[in-house]
N, C-alpha and C positions, 0 to 999 in steps of 0.2 A: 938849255940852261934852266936850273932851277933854284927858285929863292928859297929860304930857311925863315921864315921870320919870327926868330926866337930873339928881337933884339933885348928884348929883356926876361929872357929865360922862358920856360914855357910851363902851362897852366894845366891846361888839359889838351886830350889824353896826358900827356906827360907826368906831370907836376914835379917839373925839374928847372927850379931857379940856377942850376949854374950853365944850361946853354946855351950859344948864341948864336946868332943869325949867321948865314953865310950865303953867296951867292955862287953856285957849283956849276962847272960846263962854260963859263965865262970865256969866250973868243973873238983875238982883237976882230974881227968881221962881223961883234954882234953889234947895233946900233941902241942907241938908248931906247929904242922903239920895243927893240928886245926886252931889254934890262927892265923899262914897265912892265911888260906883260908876265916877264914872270914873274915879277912882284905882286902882279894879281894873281895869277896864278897859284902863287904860294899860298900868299895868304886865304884864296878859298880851297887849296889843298890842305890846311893848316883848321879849317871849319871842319871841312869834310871829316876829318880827325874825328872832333864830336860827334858826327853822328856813327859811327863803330858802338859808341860808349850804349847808342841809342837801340842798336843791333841788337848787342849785348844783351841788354836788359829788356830784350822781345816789345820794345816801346815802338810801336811805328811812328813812323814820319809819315802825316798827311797832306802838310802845307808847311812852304819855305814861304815867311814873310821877309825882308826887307826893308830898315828905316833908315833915316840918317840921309846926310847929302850924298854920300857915296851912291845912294837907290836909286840915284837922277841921271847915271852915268848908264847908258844904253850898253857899252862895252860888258861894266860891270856884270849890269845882271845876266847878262850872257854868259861871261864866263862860269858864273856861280851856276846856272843852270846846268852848264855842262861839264862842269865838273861834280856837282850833286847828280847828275843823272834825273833831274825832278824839276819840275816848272816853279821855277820863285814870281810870288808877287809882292806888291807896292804896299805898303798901307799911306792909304788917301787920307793923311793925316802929317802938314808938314814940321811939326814938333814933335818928336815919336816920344822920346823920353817925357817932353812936359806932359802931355797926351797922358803916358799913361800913368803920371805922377797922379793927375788931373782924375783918372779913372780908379786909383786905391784910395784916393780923399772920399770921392763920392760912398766908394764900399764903407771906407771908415762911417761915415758919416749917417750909413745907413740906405742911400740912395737905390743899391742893388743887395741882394743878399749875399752875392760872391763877385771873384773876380771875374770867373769863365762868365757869372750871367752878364755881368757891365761890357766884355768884350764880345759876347753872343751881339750885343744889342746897339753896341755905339761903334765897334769897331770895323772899318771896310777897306776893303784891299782890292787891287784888279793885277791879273796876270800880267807882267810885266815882260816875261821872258819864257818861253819851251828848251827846253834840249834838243840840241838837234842829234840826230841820231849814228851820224859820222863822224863828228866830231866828239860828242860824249866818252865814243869808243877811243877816242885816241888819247881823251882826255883819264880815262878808266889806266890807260899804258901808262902816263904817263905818272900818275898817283903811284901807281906802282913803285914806278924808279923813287919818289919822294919821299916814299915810305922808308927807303932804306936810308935817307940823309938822316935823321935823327938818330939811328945805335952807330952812325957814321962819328957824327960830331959829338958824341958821347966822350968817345974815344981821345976826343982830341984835347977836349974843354976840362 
């Protein structure tokens, strides 16, 4: 089963506001135990997306960080690890947005001279999650098939 979660159309990669979410592979033998996880699923096959864009443009990814109450959720960052194929961490910071409202005031303000030097210096994270290396791979098949849900529901919507 795989989730689509374009419930309000999609951003990137895409940037196509007319498609919508669906839930594909749906079996009355799936239990809603199911139905979460691929809704996590999705949604960090739905991230994953972004980082192609990242590919593209020869930008490596060095560090997957993490905020929000969702980062508290062990499951989570599991998932996202192995579907990133790349170890996510936490940032040791429980307000992430005020946080880093809190760290462009100081820039404004004149505190650091950039953003990178205020996050070089205030900002910490710890490894929250690895990929594990059997499951990535299945998780690697599975992006595949997820790939094709989008010119799927193109079609439809």
């Amino acid at each position: 089963m795989l989730w689509a979660p374009y419930l309000m159309g999609e951003r990137t990669p895409h940037l196509d506001p007319g498609v919508r979410a669906a839930l594909v592979g749906l079996a009355a033998n799936h239990t809603r135990g199911h139905i979460f996880r691929a809704v996590l699923e999705g949604v960090a096959f739905s991230l994953r997306d972004s980082f192609t864009i990242f590919n593209e443009l020869s930008v490596p990814v060095q560090r997957v960080r993490l905020g929000g109450g969702g980062a508290r959720s062990p499951l989570w960052r599991e998932i996202q690890a192995n579907v990133y194929g790349h170890a996510v961490e936490t940032v040791d910071a429980d307000e992430g947005a005020a946080y880093g409202a809190a760290l462009l005031a100081g820039v404004g303000a004149g505190l650091w001279p950039s953003v990178d030097e205020a996050c070089d210096r205030l900002v910490r994270s710890t490894v929250a999650a690895k990929p594990d290396a059997r499951t990535a791979e299945v998780m690697n098949a599975r992006y595949a098939v997820y790939q094709r849900v989008y010119p799927a529901l193109r079609t439809i919507n």
